[in-house]
N, C-alpha and C positions, 0 to 999 in steps of 0.2 A: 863942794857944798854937800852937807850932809843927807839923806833921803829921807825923806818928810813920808811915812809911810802911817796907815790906819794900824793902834795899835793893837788889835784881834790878832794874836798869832795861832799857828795849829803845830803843835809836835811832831814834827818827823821823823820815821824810822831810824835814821842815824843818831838821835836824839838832840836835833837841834831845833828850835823853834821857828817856823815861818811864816810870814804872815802871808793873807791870803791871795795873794798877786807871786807867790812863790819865792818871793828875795828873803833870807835869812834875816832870824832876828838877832842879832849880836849883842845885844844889850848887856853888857858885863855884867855880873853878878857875882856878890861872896868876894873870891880870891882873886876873881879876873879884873875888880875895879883898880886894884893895887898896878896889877899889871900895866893894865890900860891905859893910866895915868902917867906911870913911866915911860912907856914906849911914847907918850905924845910930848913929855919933856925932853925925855933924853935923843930922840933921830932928830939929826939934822933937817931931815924930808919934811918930818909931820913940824916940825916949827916953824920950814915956811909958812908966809902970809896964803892964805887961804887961795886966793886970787894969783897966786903962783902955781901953788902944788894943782889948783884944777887946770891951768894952763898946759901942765905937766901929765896929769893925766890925760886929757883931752888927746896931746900928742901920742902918747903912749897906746890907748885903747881904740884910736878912732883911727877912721878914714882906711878900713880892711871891707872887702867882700868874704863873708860867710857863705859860705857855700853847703847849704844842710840838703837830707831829705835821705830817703832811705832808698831809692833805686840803687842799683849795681853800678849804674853809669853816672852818680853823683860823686864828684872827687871830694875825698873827705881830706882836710886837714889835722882833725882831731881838735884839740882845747892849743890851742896857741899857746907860745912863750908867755907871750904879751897880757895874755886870760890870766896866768899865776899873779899878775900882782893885786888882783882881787882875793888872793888867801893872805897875803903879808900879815897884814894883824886886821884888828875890825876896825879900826879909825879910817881905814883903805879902803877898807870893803863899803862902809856907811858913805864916804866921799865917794864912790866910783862904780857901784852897784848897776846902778843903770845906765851908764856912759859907754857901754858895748851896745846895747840894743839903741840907745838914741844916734849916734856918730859912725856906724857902719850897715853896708846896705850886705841887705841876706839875699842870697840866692838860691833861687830853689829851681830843679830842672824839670818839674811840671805842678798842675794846680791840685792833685791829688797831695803829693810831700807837702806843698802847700797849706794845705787844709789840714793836715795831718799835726804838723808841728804848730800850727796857730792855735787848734786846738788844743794841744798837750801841756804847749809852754807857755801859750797866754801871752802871746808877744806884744800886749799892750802899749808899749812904751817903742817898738818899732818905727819907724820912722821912713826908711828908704828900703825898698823891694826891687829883685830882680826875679824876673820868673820868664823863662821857655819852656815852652810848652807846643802840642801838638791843636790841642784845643783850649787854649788859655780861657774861655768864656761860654762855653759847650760842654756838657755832660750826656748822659743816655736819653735824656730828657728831649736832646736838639735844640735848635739853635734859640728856639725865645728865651729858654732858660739860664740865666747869669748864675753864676756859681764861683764864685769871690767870694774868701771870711771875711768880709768889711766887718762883722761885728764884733772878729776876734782881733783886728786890728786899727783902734778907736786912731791912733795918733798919726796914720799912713798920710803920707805927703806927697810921695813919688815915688812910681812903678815904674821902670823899665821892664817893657815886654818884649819877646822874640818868638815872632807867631812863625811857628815851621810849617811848613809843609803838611797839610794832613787832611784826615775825611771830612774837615766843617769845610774844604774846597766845595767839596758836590751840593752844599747847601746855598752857600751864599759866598761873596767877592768878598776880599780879601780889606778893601772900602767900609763895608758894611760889618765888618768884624771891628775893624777901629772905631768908627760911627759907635757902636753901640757899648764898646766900651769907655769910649771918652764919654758918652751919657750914665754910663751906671756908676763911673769915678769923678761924678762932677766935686769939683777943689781939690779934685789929688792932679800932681802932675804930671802926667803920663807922655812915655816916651816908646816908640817903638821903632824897633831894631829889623 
């Protein structure tokens, strides 16, 4: 299904158009409509029934753990195989744009990478989190202070957390760190490891 996005875009230094949620604006223009046209008559792919090829996508880009964030101890995979067939042509990219961020849970190996990347990339369309962390709910601040980008991540549904070992011990039991996060994730689903 195609991405139904606001159509304000802003130019980007590569000089492609994006709108303001950061997914590219593909919209053919001039010589590219000619293109475009063909590539959706002539591939076999793009001729399937709609309702196949997202089947197909769905398979193809979903059901991976991303593992971002910028520590040294974050294993990086880089852009997946599977990431390329959002360059194929833009009839690909328009069907399948946000089918990575909706059908694959990120992980991040604390709440600092967390914040980092929620901010930068706007993970709006996120859906499934994994985060370990030392103080997954604990900043400089201590322990009243919640420090979750809930607001960088509107669409979150389920967290897996992995509370390790660390100094929120000396403040409070290990009970009352769940307690207080299953209350500040009220309708997200939260799991902890």
């Amino acid at each position: 299904m195609p991405v139904s996005l606001p159509r304000r875009s802003v130019r980007g230094r590569l000089g492609f158009d994006k709108f303001e949620n950061g997914i590219l604006d593909l919209t053919p223009t001039g010589n590219e409509i000619a293109i475009t046209e063909q590539n959706a008559q002539r591939s076999p792919l793009l001729r399937l029934l709609t309702e196949i090829r997202d089947i197909i996508w769905r398979y193809a880009l979903g059901h991976r753990v991303v593992r971002l964030g910028s520590s040294r101890y974050a294993y990086r995979d880089g852009i997946g195989p599977h990431l390329s067939l959002l360059r194929v042509c833009r009839q690909v990219y328009s069907e399948t744009a946000l089918l990575p961020h909706t059908l694959n849970t990120f992980a991040f190996c604390g709440l600092s990478d967390l914040q980092l990347y929620a901010q930068r990339r706007r993970l709006f369309k996120v859906q499934n989190l994994s985060l370990e962390a030392y103080q997954p709910v604990l900043d400089s601040m201590g322990p009243c202070h919640l420090n979750l980008p809930l607001v960088d991540l509107p669409q979150l549904r389920k967290i897996d957390i992995t509370l390790l070992k660390g100094w929120w011990e000396n403040h409070m039991g290990e009970t009352e760190v769940r307690d207080m996060l299953r209350a500040h994730l009220q309708g997200i689903d939260v799991q902890f490891h």
